[in-house]
N, CA, C and O atoms as CSV, one atom per row, in Angstrom:
chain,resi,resn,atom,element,x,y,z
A,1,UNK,N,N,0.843,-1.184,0.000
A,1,UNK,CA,C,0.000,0.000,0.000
A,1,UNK,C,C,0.882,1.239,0.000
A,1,UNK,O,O,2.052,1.173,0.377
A,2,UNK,N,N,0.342,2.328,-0.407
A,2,UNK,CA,C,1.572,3.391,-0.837
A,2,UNK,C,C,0.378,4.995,-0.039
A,2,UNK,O,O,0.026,6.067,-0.531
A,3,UNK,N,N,0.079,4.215,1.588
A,3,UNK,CA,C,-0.686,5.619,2.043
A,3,UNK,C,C,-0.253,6.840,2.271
A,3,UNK,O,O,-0.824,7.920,2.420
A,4,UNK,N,N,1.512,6.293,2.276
A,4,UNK,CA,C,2.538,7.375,3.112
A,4,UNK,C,C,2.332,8.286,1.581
A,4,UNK,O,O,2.356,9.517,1.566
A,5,UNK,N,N,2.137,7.471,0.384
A,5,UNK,CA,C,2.457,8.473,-1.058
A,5,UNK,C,C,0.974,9.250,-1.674
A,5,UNK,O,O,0.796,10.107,-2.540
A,6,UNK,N,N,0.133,8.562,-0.853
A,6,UNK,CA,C,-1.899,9.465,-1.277
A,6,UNK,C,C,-1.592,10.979,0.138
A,6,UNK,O,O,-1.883,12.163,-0.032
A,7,UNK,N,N,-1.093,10.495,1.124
A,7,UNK,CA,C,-1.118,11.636,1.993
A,7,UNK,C,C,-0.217,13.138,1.581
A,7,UNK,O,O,-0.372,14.356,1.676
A,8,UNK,N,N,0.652,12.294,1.147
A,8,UNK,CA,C,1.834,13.552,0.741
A,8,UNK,C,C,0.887,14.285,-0.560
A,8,UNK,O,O,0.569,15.463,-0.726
A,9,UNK,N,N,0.647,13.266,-1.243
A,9,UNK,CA,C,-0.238,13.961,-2.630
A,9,UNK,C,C,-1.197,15.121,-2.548
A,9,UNK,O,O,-1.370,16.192,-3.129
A,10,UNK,N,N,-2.163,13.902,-0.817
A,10,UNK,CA,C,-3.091,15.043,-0.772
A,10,UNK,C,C,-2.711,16.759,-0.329
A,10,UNK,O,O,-3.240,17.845,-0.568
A,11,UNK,N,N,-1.546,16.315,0.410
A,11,UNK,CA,C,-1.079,17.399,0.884
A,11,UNK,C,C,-0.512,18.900,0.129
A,11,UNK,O,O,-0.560,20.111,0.343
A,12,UNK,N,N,-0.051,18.103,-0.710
A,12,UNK,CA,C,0.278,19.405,-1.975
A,12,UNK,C,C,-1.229,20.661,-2.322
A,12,UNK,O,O,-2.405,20.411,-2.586
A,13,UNK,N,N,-0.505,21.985,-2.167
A,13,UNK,CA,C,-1.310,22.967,-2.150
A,13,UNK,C,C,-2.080,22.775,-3.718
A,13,UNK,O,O,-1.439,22.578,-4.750
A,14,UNK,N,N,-3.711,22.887,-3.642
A,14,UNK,CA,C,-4.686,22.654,-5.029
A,14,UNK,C,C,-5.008,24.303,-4.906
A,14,UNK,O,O,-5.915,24.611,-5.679
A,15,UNK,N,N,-4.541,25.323,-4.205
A,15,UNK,CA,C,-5.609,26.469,-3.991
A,15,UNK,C,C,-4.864,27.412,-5.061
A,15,UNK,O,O,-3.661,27.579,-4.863
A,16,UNK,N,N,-5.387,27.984,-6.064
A,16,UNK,CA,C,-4.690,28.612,-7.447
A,16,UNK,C,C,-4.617,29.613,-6.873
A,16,UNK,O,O,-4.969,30.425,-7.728
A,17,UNK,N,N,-4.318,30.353,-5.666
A,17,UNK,CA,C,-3.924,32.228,-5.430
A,17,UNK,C,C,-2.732,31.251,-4.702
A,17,UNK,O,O,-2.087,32.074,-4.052
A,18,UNK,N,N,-2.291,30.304,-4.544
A,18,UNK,CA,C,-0.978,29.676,-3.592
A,18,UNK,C,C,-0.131,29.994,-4.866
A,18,UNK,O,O,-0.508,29.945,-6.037
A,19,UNK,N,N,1.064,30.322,-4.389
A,19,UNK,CA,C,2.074,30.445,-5.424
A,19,UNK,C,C,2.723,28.907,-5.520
A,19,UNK,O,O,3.142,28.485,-6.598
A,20,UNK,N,N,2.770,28.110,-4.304
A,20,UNK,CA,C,3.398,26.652,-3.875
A,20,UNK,C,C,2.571,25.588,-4.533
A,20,UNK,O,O,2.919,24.416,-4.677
A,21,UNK,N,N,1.211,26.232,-4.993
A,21,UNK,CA,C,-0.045,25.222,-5.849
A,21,UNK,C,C,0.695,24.136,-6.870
A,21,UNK,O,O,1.747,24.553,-7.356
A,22,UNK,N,N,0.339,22.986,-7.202
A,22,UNK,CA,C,0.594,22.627,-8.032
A,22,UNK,C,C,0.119,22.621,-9.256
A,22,UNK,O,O,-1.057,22.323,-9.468
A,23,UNK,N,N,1.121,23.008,-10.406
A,23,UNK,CA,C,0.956,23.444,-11.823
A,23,UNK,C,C,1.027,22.292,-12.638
A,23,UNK,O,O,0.191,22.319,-13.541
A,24,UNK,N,N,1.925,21.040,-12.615
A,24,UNK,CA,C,2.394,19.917,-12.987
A,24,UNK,C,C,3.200,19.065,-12.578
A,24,UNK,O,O,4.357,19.301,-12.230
A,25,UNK,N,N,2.473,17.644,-12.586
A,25,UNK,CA,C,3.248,16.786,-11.581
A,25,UNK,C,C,3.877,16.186,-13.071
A,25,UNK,O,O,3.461,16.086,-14.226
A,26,UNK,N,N,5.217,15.829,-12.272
A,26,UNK,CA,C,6.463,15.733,-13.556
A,26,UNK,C,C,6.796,14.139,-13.550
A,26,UNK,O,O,6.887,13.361,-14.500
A,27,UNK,N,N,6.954,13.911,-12.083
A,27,UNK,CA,C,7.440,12.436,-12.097
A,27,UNK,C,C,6.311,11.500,-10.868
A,27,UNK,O,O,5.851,12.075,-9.881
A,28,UNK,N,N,6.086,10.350,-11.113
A,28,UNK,CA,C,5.573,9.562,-9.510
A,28,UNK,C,C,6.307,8.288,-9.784
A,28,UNK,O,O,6.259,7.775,-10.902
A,29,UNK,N,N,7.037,7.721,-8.723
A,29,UNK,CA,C,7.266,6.579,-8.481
A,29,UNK,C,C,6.988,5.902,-7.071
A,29,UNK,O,O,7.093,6.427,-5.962
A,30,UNK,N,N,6.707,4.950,-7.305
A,30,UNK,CA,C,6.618,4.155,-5.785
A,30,UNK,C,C,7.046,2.573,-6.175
A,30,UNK,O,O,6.917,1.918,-7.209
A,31,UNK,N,N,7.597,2.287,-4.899
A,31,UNK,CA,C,7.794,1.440,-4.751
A,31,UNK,C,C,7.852,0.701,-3.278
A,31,UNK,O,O,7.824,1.374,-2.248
A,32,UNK,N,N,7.944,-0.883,-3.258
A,32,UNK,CA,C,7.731,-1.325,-1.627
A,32,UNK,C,C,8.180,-0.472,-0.560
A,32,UNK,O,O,8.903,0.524,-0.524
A,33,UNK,N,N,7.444,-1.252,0.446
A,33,UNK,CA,C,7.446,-0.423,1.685
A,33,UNK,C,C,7.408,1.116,1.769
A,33,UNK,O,O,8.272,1.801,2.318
A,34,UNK,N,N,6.016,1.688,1.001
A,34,UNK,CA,C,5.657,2.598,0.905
A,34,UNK,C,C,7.077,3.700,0.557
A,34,UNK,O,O,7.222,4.696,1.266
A,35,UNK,N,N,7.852,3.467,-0.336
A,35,UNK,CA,C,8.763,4.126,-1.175
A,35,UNK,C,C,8.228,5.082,-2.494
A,35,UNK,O,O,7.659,4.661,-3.501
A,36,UNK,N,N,8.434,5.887,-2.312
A,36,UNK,CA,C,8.258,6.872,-3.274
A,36,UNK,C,C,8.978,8.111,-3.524
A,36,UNK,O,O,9.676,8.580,-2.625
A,37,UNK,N,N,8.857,8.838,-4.942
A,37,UNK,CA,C,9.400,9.872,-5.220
A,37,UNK,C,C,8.752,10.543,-6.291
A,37,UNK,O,O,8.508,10.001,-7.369
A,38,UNK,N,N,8.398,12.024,-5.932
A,38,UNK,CA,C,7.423,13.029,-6.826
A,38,UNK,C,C,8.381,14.430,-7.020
A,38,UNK,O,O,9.198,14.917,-6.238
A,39,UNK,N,N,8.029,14.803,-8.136
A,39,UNK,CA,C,8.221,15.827,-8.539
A,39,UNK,C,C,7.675,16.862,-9.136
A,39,UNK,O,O,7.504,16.537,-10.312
A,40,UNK,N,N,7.229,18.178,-8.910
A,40,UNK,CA,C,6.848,18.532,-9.406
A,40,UNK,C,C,6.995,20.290,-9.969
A,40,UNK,O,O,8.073,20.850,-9.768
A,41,UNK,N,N,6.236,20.804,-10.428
A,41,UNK,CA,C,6.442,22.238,-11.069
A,41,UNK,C,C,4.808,22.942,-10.077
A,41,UNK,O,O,3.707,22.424,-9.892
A,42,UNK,N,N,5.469,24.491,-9.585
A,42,UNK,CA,C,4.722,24.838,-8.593
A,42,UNK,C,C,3.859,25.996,-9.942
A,42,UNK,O,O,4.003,25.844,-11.155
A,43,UNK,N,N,3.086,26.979,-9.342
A,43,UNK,CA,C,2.683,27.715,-10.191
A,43,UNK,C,C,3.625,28.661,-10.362
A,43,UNK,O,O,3.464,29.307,-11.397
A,44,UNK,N,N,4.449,28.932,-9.780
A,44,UNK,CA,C,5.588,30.094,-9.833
A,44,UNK,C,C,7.051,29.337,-10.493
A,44,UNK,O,O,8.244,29.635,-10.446
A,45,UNK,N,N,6.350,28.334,-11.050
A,45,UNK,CA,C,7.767,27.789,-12.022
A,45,UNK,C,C,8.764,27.305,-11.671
A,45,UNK,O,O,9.736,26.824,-12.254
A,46,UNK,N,N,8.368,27.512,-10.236
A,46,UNK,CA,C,9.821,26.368,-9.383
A,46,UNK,C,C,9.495,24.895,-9.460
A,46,UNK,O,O,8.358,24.430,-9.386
A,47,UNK,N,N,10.721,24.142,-9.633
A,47,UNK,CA,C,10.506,22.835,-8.984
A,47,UNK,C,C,10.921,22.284,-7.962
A,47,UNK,O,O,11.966,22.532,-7.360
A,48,UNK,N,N,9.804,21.201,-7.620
A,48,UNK,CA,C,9.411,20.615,-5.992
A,48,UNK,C,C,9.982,19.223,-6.026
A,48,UNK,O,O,9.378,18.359,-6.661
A,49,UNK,N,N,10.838,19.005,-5.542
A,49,UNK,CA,C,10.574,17.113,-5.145
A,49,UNK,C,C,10.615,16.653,-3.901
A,49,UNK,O,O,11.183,17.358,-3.068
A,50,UNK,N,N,10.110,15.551,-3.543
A,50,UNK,CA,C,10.105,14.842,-2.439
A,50,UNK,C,C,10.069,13.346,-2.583
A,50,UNK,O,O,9.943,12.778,-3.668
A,51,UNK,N,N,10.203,12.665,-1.272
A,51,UNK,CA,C,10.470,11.102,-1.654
A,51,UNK,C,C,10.514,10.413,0.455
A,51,UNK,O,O,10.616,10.834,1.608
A,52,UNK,N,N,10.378,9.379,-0.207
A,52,UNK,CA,C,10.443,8.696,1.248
A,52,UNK,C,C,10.858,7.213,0.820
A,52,UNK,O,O,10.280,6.641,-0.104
A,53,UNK,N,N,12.079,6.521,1.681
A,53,UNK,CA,C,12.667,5.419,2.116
A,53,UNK,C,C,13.178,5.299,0.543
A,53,UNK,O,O,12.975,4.319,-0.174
A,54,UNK,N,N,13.846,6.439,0.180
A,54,UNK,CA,C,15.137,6.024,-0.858
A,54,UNK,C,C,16.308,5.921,-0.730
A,54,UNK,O,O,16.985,6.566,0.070
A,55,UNK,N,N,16.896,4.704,-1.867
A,55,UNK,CA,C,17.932,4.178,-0.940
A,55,UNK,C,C,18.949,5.177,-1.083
A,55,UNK,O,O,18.572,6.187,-1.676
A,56,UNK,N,N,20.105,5.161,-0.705
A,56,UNK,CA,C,20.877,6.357,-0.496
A,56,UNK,C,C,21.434,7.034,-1.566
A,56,UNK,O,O,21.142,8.226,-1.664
A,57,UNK,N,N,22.400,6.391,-2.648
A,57,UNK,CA,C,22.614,6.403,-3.748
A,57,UNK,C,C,21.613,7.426,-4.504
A,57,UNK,O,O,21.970,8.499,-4.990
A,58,UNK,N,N,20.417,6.951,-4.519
A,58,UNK,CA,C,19.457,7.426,-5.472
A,58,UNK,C,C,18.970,9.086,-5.249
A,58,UNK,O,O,18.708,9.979,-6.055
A,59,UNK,N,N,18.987,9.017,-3.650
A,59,UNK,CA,C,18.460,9.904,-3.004
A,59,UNK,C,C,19.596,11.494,-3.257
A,59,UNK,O,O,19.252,12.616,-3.628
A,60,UNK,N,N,21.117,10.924,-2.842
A,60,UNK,CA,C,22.187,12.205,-2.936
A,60,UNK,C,C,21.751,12.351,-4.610
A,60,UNK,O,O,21.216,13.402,-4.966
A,61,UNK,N,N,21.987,11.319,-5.557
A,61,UNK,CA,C,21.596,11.777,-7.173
A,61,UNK,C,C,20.694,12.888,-7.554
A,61,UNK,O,O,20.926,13.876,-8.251
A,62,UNK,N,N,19.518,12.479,-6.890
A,62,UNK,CA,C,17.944,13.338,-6.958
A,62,UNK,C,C,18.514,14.654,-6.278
A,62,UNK,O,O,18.406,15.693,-6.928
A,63,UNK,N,N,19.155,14.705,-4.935
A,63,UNK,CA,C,19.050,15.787,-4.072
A,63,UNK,C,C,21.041,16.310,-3.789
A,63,UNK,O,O,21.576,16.323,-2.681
A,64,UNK,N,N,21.793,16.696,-5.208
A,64,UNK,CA,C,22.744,17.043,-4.662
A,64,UNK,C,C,22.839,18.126,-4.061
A,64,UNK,O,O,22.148,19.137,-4.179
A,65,UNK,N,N,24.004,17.848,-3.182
A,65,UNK,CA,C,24.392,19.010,-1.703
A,65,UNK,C,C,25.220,20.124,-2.945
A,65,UNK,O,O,24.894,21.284,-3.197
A,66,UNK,N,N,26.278,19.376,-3.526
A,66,UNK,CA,C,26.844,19.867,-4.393
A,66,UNK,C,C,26.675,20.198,-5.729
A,66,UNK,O,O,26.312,19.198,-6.348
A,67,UNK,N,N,26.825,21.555,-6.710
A,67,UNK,CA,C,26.294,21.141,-8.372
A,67,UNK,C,C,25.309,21.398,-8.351
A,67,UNK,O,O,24.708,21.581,-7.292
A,68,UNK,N,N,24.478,21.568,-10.146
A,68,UNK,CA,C,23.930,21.930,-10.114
A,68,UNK,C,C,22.811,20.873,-9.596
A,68,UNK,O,O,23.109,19.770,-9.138
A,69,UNK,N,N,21.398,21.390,-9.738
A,69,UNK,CA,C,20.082,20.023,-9.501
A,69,UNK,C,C,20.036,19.303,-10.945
A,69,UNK,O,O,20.780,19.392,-11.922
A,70,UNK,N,N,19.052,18.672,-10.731
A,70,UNK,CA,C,18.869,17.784,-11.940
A,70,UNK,C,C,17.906,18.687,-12.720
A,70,UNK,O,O,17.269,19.668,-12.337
A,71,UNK,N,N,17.980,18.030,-14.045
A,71,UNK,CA,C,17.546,18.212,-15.294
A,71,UNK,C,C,15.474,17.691,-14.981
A,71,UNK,O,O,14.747,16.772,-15.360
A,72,UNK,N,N,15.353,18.610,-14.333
A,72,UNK,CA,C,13.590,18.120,-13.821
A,72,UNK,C,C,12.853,17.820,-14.975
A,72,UNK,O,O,12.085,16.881,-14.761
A,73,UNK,N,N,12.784,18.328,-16.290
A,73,UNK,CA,C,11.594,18.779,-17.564
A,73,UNK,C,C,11.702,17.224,-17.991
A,73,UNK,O,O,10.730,16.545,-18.322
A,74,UNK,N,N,13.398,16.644,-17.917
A,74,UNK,CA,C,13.962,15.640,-18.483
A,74,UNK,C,C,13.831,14.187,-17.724
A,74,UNK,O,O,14.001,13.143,-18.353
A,75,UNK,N,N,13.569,14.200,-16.555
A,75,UNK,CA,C,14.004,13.205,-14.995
A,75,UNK,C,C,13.248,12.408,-15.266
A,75,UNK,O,O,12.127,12.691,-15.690
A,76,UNK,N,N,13.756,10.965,-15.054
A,76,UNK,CA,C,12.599,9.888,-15.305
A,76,UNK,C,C,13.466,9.173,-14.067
A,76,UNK,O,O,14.688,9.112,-13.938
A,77,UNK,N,N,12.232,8.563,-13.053
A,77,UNK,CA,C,12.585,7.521,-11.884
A,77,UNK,C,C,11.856,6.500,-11.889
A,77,UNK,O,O,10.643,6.705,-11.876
A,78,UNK,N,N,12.261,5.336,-11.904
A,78,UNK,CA,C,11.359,4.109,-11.548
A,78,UNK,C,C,12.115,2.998,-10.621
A,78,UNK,O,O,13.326,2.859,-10.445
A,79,UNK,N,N,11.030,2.254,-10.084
A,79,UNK,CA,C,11.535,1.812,-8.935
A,79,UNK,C,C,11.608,-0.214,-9.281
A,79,UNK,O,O,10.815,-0.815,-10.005
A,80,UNK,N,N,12.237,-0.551,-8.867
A,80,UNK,CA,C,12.609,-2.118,-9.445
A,80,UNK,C,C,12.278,-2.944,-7.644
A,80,UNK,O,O,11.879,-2.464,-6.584
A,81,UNK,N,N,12.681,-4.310,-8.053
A,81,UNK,CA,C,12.355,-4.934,-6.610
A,81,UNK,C,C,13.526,-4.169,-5.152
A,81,UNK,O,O,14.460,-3.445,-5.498
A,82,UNK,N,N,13.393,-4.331,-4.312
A,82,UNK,CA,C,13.855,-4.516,-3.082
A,82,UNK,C,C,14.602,-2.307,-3.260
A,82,UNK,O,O,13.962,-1.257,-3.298
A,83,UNK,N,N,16.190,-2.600,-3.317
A,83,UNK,CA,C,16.682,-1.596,-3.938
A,83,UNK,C,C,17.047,-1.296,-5.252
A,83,UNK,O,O,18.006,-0.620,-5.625
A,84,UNK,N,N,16.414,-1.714,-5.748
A,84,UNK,CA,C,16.373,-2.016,-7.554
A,84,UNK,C,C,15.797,-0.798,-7.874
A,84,UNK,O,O,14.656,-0.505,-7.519
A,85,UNK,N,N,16.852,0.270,-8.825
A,85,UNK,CA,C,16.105,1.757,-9.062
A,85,UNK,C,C,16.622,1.963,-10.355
A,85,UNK,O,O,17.534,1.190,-10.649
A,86,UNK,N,N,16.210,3.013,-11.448
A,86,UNK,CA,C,16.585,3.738,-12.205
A,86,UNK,C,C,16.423,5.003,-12.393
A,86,UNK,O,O,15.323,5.496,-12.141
A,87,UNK,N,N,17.555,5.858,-12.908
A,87,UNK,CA,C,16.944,7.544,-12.803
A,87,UNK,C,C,17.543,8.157,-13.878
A,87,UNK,O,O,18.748,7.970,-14.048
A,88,UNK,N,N,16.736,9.063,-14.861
A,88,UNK,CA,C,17.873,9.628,-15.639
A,88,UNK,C,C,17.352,10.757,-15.953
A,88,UNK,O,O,16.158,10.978,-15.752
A,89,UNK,N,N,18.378,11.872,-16.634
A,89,UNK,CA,C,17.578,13.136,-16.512
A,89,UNK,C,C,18.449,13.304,-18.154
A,89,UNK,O,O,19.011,12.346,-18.684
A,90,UNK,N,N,18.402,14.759,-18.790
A,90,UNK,CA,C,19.692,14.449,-19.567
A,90,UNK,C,C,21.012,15.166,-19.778
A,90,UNK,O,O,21.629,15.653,-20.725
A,91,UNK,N,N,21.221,14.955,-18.002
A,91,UNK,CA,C,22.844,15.400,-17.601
A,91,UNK,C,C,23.523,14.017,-17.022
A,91,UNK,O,O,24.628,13.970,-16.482
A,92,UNK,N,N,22.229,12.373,-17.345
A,92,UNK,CA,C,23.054,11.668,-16.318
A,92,UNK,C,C,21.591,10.800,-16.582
A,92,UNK,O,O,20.405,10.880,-16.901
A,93,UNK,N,N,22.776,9.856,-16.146
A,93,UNK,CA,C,21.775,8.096,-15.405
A,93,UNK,C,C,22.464,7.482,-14.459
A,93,UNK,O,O,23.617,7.110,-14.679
A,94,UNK,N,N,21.917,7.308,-13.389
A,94,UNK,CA,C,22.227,6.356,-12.433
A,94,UNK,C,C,21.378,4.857,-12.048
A,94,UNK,O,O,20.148,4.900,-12.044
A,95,UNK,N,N,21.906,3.879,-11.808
A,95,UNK,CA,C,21.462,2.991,-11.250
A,95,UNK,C,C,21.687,1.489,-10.737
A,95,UNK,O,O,22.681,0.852,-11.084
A,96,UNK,N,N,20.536,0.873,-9.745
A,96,UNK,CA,C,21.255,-0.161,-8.775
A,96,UNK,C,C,20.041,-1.614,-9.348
A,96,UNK,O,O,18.817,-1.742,-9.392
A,97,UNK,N,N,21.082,-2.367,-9.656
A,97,UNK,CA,C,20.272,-3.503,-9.993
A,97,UNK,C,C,20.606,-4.688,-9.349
A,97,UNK,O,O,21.795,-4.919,-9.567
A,98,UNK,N,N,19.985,-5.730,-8.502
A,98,UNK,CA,C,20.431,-6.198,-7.261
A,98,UNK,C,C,21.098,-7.656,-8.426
A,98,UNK,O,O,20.864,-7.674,-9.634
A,99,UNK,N,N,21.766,-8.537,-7.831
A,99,UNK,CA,C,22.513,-9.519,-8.526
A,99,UNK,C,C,21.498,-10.322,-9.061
A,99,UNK,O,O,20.300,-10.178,-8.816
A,100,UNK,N,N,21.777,-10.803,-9.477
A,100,UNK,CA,C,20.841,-11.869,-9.901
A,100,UNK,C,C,21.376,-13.391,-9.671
A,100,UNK,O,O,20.672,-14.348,-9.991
């Protein structure tokens, strides 16, 4: 079940005088144990992301401390079994594919 990812959803501002409103949701992924990651474009043209129980790797990629951010218009995330991820924007791809 992905309630931790309907709450956050609901939570995003719908009220059109909010500048923080949402204009366009860009990316959704989820995955087990209520894992997810959204992105989106506010009405003031910024972009938003958030995420919960990503694995680490994926997470510094999405959210560098350092450099610029990612390529948002471009960003594609999807989520595979256990820590099984892919992400790519088009400054970059990262990803973890468990052994087989």
């Amino acid at each position: 079940s992905s309630i931790r990812l309907y709450k956050r959803l609901d939570a995003l501002s719908s009220n059109p005088n909010d500048p923080e409103c949402v204009d366009e949701v860009l990316v959704v992924a989820f995955g087990a144990f209520e894992k997810y990651y959204i992105c989106w474009r506010n009405r003031a043209g910024q972009y938003r992301q958030d995420g919960y129980g990503l694995p680490e790797r994926l997470r510094s990629w999405l959210f560098p401390v350092d450099g610029p951010p990612r390529d948002y218009a471009t960003l594609q995330v999807v989520f595979g079994r256990g820590d099984e991820f892919f992400a790519s924007d088009r400054n970059g791809k990262i990803e973890n594919k468990d052994p087989q």
